[in-house]
FIMIDO-683082 format. One record per residue: x, y, z of N, C-alpha, C, O in turn; residue in three letters; chain. Coordinates in pm, whole numbers. Atoms other than C-alpha are relative to their C-alpha. Layout:
<recs>
<rec <X Y Z> <X Y Z> <X Y Z> <X Y Z> 'ALA' 'A'>;
...
</recs>
This chain:
<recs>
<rec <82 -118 0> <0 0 0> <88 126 0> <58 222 -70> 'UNK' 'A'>;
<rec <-72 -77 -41> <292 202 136> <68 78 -178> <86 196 -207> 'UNK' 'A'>;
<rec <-85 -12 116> <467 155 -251> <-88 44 -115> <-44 87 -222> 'UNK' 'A'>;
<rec <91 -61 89> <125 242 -418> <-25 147 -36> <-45 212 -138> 'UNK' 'A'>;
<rec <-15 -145 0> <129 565 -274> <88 39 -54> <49 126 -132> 'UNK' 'A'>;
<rec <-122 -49 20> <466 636 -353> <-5 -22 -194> <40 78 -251> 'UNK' 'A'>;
<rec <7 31 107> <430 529 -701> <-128 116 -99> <-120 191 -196> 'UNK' 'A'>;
<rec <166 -137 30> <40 743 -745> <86 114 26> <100 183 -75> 'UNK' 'A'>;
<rec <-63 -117 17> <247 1013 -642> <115 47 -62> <121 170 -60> 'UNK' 'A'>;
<rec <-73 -13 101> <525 1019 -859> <-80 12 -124> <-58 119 -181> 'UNK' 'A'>;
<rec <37 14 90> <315 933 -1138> <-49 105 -59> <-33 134 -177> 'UNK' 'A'>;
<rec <45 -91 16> <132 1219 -1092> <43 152 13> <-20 257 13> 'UNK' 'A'>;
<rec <-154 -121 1> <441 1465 -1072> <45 -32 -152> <73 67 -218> 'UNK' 'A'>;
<rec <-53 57 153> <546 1287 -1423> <-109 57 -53> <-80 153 -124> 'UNK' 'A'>;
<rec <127 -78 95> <201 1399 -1563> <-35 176 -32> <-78 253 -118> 'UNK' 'A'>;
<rec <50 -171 -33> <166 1740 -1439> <175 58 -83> <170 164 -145> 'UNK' 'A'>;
<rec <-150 -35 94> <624 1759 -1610> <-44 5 -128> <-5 78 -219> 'UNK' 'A'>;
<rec <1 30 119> <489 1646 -1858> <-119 73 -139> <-126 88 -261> 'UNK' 'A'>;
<rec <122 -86 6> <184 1827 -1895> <4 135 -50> <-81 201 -110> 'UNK' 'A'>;
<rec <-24 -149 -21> <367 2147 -1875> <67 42 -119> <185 41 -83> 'UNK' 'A'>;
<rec <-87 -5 85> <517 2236 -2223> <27 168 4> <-57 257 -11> 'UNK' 'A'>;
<rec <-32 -166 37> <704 2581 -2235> <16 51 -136> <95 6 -219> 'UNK' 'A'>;
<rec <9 -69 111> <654 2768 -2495> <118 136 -37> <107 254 -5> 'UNK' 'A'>;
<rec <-145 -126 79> <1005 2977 -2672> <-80 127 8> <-185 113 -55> 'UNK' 'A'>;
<rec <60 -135 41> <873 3323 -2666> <144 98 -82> <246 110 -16> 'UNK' 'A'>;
<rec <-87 -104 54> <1100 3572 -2909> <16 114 59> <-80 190 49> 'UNK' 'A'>;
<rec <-57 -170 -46> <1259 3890 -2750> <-83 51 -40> <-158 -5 -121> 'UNK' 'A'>;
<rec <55 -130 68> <1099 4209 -2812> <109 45 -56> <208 41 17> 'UNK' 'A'>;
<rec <-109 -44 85> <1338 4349 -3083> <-61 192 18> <-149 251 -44> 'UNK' 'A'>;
<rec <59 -137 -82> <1329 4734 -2851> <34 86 -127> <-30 191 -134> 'UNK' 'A'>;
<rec <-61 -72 113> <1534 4862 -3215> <-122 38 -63> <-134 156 -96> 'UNK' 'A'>;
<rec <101 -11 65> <1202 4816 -3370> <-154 44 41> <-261 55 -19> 'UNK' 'A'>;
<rec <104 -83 -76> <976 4957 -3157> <33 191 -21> <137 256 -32> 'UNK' 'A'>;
<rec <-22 -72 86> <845 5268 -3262> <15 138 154> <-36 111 263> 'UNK' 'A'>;
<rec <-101 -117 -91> <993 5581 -3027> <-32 128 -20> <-45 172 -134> 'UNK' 'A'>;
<rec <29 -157 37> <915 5948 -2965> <89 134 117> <207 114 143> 'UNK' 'A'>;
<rec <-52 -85 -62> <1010 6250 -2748> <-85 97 36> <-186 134 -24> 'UNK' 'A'>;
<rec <76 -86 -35> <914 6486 -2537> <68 106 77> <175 101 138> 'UNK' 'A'>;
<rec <-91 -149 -76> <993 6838 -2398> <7 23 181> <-65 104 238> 'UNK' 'A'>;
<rec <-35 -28 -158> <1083 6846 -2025> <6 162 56> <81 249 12> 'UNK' 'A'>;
<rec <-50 -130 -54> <1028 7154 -1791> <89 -66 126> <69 -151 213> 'UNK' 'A'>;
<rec <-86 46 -153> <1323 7142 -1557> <-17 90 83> <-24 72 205> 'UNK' 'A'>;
<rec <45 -91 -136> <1250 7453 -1410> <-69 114 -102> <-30 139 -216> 'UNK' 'A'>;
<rec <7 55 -159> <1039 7588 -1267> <-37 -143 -21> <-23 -215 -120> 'UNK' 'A'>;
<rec <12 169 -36> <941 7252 -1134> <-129 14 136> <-90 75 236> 'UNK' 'A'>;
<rec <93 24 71> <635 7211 -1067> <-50 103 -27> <-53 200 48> 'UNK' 'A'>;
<rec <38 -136 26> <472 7441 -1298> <-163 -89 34> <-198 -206 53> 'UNK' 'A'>;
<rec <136 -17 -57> <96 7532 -1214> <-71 70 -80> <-32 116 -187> 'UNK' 'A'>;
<rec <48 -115 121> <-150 7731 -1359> <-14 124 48> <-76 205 -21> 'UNK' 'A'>;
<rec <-87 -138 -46> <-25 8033 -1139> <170 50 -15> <226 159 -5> 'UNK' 'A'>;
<rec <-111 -27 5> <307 7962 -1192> <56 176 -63> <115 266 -4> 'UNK' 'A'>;
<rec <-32 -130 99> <348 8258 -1488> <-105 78 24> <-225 50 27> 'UNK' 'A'>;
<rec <128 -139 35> <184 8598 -1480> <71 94 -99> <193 94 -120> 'UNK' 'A'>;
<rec <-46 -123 57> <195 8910 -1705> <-59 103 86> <-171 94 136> 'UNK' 'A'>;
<rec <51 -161 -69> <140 9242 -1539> <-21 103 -135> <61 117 -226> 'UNK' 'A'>;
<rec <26 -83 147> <-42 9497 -1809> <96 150 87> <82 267 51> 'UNK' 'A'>;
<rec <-36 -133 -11> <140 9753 -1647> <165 -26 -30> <225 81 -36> 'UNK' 'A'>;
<rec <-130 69 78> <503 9564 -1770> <21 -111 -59> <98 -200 -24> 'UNK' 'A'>;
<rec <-14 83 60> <436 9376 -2023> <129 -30 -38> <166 -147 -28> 'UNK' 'A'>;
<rec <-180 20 117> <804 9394 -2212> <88 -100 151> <152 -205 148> 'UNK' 'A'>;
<rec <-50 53 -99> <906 9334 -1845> <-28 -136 72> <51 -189 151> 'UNK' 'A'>;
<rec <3 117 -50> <762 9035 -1755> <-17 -101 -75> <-70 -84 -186> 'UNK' 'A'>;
<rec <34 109 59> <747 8715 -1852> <1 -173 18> <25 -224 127> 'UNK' 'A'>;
<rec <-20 144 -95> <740 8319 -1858> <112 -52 -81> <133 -44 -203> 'UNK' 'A'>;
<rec <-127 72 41> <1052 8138 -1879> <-10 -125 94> <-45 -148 210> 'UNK' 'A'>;
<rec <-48 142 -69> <1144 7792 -1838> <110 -63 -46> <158 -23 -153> 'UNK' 'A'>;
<rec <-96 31 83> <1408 7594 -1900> <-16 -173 -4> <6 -249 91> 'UNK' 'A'>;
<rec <2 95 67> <1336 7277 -2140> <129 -82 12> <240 -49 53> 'UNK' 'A'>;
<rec <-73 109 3> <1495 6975 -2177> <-52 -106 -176> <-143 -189 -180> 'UNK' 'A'>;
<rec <40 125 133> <1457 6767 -2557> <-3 -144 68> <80 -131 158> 'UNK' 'A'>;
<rec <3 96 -31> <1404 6399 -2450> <-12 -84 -102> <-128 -89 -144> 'UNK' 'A'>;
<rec <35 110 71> <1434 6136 -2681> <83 -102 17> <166 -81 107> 'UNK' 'A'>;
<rec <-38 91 -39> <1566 5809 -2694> <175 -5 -48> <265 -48 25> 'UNK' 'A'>;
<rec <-132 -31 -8> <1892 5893 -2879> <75 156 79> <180 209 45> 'UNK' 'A'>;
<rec <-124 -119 -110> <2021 6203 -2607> <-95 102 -107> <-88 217 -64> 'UNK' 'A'>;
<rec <38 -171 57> <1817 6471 -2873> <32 -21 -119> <-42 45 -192> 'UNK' 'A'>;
<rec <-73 38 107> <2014 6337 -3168> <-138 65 -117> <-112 173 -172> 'UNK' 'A'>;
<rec <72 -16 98> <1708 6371 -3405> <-179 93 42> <-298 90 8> 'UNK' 'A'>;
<rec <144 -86 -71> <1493 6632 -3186> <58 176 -158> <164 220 -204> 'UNK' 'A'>;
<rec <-6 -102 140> <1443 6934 -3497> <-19 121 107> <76 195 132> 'UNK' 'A'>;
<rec <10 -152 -13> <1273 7228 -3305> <-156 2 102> <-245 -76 69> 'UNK' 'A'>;
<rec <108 -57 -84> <996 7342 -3048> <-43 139 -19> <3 252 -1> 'UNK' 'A'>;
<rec <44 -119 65> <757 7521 -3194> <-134 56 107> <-207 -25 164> 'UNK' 'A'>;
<rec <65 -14 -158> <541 7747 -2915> <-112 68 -86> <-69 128 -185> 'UNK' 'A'>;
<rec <117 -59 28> <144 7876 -3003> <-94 80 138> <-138 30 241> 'UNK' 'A'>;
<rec <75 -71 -95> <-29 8120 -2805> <-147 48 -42> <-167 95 -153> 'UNK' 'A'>;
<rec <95 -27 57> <-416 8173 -2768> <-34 48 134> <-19 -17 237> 'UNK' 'A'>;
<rec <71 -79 -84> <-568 8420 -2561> <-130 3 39> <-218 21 -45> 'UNK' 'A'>;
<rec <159 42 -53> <-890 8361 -2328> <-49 98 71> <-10 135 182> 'UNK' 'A'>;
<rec <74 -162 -91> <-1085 8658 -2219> <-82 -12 82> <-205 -22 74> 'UNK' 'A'>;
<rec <174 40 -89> <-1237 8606 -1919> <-53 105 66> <-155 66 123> 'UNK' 'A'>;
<rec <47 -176 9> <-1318 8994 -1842> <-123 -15 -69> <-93 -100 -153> 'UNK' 'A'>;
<rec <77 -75 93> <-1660 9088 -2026> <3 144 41> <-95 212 10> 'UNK' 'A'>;
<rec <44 -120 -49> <-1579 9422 -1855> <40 106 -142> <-13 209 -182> 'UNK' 'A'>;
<rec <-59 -60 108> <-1345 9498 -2161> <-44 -69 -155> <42 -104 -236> 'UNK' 'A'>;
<rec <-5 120 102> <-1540 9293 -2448> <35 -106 6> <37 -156 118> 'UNK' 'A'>;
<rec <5 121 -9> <-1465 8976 -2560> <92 -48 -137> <52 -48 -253> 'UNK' 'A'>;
<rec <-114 -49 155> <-1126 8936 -2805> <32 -145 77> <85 -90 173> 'UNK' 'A'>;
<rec <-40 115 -8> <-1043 8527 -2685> <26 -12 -122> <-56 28 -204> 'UNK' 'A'>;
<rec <-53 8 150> <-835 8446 -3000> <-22 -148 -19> <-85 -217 60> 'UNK' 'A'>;
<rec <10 135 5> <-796 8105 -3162> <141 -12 -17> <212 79 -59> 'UNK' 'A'>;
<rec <-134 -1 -31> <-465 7934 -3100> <74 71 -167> <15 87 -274> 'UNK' 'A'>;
<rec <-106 -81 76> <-179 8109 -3317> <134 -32 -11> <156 -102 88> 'UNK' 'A'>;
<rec <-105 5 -25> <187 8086 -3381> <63 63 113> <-29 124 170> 'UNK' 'A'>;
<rec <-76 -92 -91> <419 8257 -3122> <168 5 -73> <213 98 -141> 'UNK' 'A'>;
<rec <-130 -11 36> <782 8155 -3197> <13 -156 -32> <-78 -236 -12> 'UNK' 'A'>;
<rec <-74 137 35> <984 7833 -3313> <149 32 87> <215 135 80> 'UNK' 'A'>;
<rec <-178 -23 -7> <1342 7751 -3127> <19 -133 -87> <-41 -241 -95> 'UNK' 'A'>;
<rec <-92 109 67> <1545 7557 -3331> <55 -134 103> <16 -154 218> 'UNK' 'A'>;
<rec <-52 127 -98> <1729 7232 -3187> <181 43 68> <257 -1 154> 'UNK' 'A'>;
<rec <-128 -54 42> <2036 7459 -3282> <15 97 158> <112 129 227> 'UNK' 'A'>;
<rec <13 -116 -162> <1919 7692 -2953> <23 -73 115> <45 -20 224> 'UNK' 'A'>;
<rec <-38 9 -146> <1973 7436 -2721> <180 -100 18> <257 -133 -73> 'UNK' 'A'>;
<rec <-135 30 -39> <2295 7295 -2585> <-11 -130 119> <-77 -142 223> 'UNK' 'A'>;
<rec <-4 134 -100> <2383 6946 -2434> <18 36 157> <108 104 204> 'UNK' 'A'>;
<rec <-40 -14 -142> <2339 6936 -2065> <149 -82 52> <212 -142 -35> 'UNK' 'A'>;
<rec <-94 18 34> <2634 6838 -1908> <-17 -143 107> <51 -246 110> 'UNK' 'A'>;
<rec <80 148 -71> <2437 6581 -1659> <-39 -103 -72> <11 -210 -108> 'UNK' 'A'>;
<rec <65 157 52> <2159 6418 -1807> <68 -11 -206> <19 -90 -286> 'UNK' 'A'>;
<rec <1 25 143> <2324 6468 -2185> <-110 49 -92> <-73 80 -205> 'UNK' 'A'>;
<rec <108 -48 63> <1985 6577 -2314> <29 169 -74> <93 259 -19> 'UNK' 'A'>;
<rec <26 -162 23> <1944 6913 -2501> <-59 136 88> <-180 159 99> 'UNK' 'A'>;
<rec <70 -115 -100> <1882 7219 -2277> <0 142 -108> <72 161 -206> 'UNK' 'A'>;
<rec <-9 -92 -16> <1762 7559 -2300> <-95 80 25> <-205 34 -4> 'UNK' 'A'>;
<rec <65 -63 -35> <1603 7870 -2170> <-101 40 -116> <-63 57 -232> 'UNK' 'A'>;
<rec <62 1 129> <1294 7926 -2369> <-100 129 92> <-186 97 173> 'UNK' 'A'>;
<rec <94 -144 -58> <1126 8311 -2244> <-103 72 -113> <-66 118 -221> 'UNK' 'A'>;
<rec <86 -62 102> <820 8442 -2417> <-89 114 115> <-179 93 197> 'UNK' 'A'>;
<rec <52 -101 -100> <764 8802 -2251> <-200 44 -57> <-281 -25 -120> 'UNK' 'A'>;
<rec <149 11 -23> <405 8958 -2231> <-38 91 -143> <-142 93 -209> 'UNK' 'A'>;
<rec <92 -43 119> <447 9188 -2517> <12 -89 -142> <-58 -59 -239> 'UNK' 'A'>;
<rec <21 70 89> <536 8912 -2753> <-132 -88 -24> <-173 -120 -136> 'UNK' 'A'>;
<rec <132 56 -76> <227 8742 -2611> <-98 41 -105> <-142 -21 -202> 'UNK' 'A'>;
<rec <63 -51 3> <42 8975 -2667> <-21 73 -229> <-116 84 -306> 'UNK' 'A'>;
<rec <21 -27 145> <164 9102 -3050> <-66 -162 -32> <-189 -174 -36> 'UNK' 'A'>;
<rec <61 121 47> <119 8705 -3149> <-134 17 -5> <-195 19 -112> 'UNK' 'A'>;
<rec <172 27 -56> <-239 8707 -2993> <-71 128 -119> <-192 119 -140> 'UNK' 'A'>;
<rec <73 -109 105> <-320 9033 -3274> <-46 101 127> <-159 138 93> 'UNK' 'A'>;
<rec <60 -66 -88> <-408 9240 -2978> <45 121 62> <160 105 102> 'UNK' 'A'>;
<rec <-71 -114 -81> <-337 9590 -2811> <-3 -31 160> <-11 -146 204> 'UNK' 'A'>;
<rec <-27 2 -149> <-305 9675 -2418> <-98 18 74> <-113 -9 193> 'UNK' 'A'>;
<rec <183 -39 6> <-689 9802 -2460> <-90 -148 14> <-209 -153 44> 'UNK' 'A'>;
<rec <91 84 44> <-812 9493 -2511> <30 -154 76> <-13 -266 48> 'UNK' 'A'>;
<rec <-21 107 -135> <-659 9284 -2181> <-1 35 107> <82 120 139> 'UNK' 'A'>;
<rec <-25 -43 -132> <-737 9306 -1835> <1 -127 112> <-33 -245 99> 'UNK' 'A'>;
<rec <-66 108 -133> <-621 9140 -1482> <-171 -143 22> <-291 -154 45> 'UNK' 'A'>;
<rec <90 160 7> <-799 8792 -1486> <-48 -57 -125> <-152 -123 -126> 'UNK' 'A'>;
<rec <-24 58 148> <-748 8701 -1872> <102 -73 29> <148 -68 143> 'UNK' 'A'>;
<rec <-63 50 -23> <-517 8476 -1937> <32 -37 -132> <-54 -35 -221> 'UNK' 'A'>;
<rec <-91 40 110> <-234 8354 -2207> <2 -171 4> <43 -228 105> 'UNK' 'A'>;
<rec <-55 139 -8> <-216 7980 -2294> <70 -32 -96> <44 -3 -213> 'UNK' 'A'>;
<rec <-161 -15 91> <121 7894 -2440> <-8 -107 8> <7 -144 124> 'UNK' 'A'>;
<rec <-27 118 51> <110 7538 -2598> <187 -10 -104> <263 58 -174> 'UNK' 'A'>;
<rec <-176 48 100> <455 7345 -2742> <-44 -162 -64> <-115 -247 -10> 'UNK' 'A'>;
<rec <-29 45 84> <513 7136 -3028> <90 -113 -26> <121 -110 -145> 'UNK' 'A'>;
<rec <-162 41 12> <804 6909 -3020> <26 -90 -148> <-37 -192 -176> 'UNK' 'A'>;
<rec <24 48 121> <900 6827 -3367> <161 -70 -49> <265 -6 -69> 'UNK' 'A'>;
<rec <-155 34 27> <1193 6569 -3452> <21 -5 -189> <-55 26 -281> 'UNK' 'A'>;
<rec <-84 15 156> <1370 6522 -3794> <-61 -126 -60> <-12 -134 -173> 'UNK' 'A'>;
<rec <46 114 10> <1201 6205 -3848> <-190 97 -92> <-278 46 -161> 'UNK' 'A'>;
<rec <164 -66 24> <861 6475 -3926> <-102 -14 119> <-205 51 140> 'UNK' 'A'>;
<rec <93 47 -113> <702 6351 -3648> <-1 81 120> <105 123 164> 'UNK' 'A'>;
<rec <72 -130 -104> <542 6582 -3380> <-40 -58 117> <-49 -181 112> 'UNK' 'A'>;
<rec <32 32 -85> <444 6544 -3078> <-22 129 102> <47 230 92> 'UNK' 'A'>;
<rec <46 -159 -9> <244 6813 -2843> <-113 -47 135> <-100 -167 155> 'UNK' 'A'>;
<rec <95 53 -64> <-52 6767 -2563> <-89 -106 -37> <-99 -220 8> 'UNK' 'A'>;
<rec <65 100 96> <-294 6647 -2825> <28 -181 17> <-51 -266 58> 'UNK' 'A'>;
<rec <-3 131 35> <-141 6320 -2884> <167 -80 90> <255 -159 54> 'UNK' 'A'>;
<rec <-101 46 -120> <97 6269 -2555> <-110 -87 97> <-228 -70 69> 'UNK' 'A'>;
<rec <35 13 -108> <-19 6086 -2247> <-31 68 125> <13 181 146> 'UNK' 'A'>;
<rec <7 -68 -149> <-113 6173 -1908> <124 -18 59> <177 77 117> 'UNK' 'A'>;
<rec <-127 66 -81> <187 5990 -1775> <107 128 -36> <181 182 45> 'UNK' 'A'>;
<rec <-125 -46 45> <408 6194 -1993> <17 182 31> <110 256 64> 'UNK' 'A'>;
<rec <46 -166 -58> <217 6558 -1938> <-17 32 131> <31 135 179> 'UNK' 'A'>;
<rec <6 -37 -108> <102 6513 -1607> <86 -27 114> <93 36 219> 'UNK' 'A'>;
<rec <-89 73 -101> <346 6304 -1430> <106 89 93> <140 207 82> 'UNK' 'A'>;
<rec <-125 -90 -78> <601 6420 -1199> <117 4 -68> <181 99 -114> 'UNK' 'A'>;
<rec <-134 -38 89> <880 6266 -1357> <43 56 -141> <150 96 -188> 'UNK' 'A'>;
<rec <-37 -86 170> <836 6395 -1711> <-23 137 -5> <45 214 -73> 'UNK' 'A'>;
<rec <23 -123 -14> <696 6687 -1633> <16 100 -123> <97 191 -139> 'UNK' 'A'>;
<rec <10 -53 219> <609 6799 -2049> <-139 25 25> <-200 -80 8> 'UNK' 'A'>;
<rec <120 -39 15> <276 6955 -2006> <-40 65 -149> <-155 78 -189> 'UNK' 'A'>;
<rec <51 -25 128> <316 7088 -2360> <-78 159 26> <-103 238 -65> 'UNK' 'A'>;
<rec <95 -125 29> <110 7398 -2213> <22 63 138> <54 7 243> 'UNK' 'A'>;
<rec <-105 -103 -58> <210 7703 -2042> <-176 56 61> <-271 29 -12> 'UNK' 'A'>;
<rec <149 -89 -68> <-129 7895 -1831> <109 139 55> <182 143 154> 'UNK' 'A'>;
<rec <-54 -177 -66> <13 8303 -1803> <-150 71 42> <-240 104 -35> 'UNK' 'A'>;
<rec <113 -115 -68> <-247 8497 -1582> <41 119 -76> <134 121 -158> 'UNK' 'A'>;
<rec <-9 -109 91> <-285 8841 -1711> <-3 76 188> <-88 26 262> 'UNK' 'A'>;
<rec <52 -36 -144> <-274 9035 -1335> <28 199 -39> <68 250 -144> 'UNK' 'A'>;
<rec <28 -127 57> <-309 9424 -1313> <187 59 73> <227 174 54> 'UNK' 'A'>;
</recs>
């Protein structure tokens, strides 16, 4: 009885070995996976949607600056240019009602930024004061007051043609901590 058991239970260790066939799975070939990039704010850190203001009483004088980072998978190698759009939201009816639809602002080249000397990535300061803002947006000094607001969207466009921007990023990649690429800039308008 003792050798029956011993035997039923082996047998049934041989069935269940035998039972078990592994299946080869192929690598992921990571070369061929398809790859993108995205614009990093390194500072400030964390931006908000108070972070930036304009003051209408110094526009030329104030402004929002941050300083970007290119991210892609080769160090920046094939990052082209960050291109920035500004569209103005009027939330005043005291002064009318001039909310624009988004617009160009500026392009930096890839040529504007310069290898960090840390992470290797592309850096640089990227400042768009209140009266550039403000020419982009088609608008005079008449026609903004304190509690309007500037929203400054980015572009990131590599050599490959391929774009990349809020639109068609992730949460992970816009909202996250560590990527911190919101793609979009909120400037208060304050008096």
């Amino acid at each position: 009885m003792k050798n029956i058991l011993k035997y039923s239970i082996l047998m049934i260790c041989g069935l269940v070995i035998l039972a078990c066939k592994t299946e080869i799975v192929e690598p992921i070939d990571l070369d061929a996976l398809e790859t993108g990039g995205y614009v990093r704010t390194v500072s400030p850190y964390p931006v908000s949607s108070s972070t930036f203001n304009y003051k209408i009483t110094d526009m030329g004088g104030t402004k929002m600056e941050i300083v970007a980072e290119a991210v892609t998978p080769n160090k920046g190698a094939d990052f082209a240019s960050y291109e920035l759009f500004v569209k103005f939201v009027d939330a005043t009816a005291s002064n009318g009602t001039k909310t624009t639809s988004i617009l160009p602002l500026k392009t930096i080249l890839a040529s504007a930024f310069t290898k960090d000397a840390i992470t290797g990535y592309p850096r640089a300061t990227i400042t768009v004061t209140g009266t550039e803002a403000l020419a982009a947006s088609k608008l005079v000094i008449g026609d903004i007051a304190a509690g309007d607001r500037f929203e400054i969207t980015g572009t990131m466009k590599l050599t490959n043609g391929k774009t990349y921007n809020a639109a068609n990023t992730g949460a992970n990649i816009t909202g996250g901590a560590f990527y911190s690429s919101p793609f979009f800039y909120r400037v208060n308008v304050l008096q």
